[in-house]
N, C-alpha and C positions, 0 to 999 in steps of 0.2 A: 877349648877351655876359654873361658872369659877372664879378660882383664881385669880382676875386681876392684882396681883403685880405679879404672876408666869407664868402670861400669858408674861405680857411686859417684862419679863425678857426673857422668851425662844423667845420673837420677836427680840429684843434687840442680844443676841446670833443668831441671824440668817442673823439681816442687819436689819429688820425692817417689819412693819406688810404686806406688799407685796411677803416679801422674806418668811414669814411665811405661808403666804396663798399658795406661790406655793410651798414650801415643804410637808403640809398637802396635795395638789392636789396630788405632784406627790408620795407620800407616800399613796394615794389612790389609782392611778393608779397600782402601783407595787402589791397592796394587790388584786384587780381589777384582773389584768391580772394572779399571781397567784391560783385563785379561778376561774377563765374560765378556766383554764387549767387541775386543779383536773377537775371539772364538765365534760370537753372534754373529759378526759382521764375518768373517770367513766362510762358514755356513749359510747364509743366507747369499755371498755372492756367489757362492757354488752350486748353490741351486738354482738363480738365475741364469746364471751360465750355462748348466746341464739344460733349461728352459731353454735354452737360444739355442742352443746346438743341437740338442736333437729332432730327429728326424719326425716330422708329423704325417701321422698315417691317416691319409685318407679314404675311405670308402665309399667307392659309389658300385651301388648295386641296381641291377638292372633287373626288378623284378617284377614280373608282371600278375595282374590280381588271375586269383583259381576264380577258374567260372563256377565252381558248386563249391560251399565248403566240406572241409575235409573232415571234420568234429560232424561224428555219425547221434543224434538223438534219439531214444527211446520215443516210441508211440505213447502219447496220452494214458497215464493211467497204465501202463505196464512196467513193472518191477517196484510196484507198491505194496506195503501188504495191506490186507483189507483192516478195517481199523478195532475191529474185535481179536483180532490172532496175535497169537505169542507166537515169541522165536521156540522152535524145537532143541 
């Protein structure tokens, strides 16, 4: 429960119950914005950190080129259809 003679009094100190609604807003926002900023910065050192520790996988492959390739093509001209024919 709130103190209502200590509430109108810090209203009263501020201008009035409007002036005190946007000082609790904007005294929200500044708590607001300093706690996305921890959380940002948490997050983001956490991932550089995951970056630096882990393990990088290298690969090297020892591969040597196919002397014929392996993709078989069609002779010129076969599995065409002739340019008068419909599909059955």
């Amino acid at each position: 429960m709130w103190d209502y003679a200590a509430l109108t009094a810090e209203a009263a100190k501020l201008g009035g119950p409007a002036a005190l609604r946007a000082f609790y807003r904007q005294a929200g926002r500044q708590q607001g914005f300093i706690m996305g900023v921890a959380v940002g910065g948490v997050c983001m050192g956490g991932a550089m950190l995951y970056n630096m520790k882990s393990p990088r996988v290298v690969v090297i492959a020892n591969v040597e080129p196919t002397p014929q390739s392996s993709v078989e093509t069609p002779e010129p001209g076969v599995g065409i259809a002739p340019a008068g024919a419909t599909p059955s």
